[in-house]
C-alpha positions in Angstrom: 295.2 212.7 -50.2 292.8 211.5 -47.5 291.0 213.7 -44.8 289.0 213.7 -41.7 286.3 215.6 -40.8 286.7 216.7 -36.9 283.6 218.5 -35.1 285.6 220.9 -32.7 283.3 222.7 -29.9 285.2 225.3 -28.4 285.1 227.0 -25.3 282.7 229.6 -26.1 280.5 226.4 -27.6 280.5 227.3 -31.2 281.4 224.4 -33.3 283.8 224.1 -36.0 283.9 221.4 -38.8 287.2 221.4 -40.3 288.4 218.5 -42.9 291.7 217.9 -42.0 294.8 216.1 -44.0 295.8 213.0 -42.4 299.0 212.7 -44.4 300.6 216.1 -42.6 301.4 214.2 -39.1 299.6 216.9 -37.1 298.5 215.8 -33.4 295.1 217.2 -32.2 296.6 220.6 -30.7 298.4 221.4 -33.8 295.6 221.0 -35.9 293.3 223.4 -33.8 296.2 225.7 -33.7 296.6 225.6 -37.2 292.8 225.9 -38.0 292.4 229.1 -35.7 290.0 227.1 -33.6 291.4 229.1 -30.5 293.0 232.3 -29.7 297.1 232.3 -29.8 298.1 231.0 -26.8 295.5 229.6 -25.1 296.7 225.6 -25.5 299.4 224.2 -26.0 301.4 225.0 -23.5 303.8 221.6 -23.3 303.8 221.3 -26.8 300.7 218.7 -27.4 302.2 216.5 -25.3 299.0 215.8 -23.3 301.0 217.3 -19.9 299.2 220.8 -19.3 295.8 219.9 -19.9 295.5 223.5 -21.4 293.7 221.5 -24.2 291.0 220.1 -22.4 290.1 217.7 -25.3 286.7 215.2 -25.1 286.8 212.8 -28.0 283.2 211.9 -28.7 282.7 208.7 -30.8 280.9 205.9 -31.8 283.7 203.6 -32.8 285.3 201.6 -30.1 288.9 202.1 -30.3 291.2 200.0 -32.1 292.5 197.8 -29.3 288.8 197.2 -28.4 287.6 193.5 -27.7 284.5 192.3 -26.9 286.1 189.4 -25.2 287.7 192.1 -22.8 284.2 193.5 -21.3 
């Protein structure tokens, strides 16, 4: 089984490293739903389809994304 480690600050700015499964086909909300990272009912609210912005997610990385070309910039 492969993981992924996600840093999760929350609102309250306590962070949370959680190793998540990567075979389980869980989008972002449903894994911070499923880790506890927030109260019941506080996201989620269109069902992690990235409508309600009750999520409020920042991705913070240092890879470029997958379609990224340096040809492009």
């Amino acid at each position: 089984m492969n993981e992924i480690n996600l840093k999760i600050t929350d609102r309250e700015g306590k962070l949370h490293n959680i190793l998540v499964p990567t075979d389980m086909s869980m989008n972002l909300m449903e894994v911070i739903r499923s880790y506890e990272v927030v109260n019941e009912g506080e996201i989620g609210t269109c069902g992690g389809m990235a409508m309600c912005a009750s999520c409020q997610c920042y991705i913070k990385s240092n890879h470029p994304p997958a379609h990224y070309s340096p040809q492009l910039s």
